[in-house]
N, C-alpha and C positions, 0 to 999 in steps of 0.2 A: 191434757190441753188439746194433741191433736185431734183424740175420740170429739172434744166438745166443739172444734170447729167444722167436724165434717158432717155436726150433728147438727148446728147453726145454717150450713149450707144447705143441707139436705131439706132442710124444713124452711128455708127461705124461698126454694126454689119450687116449692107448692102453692097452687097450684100450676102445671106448668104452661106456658101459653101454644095455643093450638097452632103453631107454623113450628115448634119445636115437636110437635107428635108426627111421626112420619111410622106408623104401624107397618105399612106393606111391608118395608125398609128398617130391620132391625138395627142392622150395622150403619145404617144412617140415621137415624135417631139416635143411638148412642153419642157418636162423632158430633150433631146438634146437641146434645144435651151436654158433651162435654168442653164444646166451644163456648158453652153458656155459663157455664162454672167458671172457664178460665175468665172471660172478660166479667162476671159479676164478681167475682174476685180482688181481679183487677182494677175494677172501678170502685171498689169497695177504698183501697188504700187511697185512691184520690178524692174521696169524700171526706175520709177521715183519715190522712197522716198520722200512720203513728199508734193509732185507736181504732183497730178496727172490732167492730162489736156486732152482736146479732143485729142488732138496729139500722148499722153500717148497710150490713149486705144486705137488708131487706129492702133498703133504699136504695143501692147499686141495683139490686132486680128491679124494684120496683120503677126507676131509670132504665133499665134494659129494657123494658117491655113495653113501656110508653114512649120511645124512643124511634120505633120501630126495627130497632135493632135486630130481634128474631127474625122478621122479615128479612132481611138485609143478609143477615147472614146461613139463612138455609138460598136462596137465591145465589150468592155468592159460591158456597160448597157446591152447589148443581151445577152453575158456570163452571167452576175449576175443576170438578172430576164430573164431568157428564159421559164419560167412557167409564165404563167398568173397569176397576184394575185392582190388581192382588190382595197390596197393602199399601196401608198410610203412614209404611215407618220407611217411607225412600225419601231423602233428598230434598227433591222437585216436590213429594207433598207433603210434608213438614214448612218449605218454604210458603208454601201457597197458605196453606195452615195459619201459619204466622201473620199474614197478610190479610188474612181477614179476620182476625184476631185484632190486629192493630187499625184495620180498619173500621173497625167497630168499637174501640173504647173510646172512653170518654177524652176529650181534649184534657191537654194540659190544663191545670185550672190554676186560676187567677187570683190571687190574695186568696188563698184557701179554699175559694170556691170553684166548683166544676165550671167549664165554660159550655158546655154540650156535649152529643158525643158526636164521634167521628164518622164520617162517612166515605160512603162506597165507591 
């Protein structure tokens, strides 16, 4: 079940949108690609409560990215770590992490439906 949902995600999240490719920037790309998992994810269970299905996420992506949410959030990650630092497992950037994680998902929704998403 796990193997089939990471194989759901993986392939949901192709192809991926050009504010999320940062080549120079390996370990920033990563960090984008994996803030993009957690809120398509995310917005995944507020589409479908309960049911989430390959159809789900492809619709949570396909919301993420017409959203302008990639935008949104590689902008944010450069705002919050524009200094080069160690690592992303302290504290302060787990917090910040979080923050634009939450600022980016979809609103609480409304009789079952999304109400938008959230902004920055």
């Amino acid at each position: 079940m796990c193997a089939h949902a990471s194989y759901i995600i993986k392939n949901a999240l192709i192809p991926l949108p050009p504010s999320i490719i940062y080549s120079q920037h390996p370990s920033l790309e990563a960090l984008l690609i994996g803030l993009a998992i957690i809120i398509v994810v995310a917005n995944s269970f507020w589409l479908q409560p309960g049911d989430v299905s390959a159809t789900g996420i492809e619709h949570a992506f396909q919301h993420y990215v017409t959203s302008g949410a990639p935008e949104n959030v590689k902008a944010a990650v450069l705002k919050a770590f524009s200094k080069p630092i160690g690592s992303y497992s302290i504290r302060d950037c787990n917090t910040k992490l979080l923050q634009i994680v939450l600022d980016n998902h979809i609103d609480p929704p409304t009789f079952g439906q999304p109400s938008g998403s959230g902004s920055t």
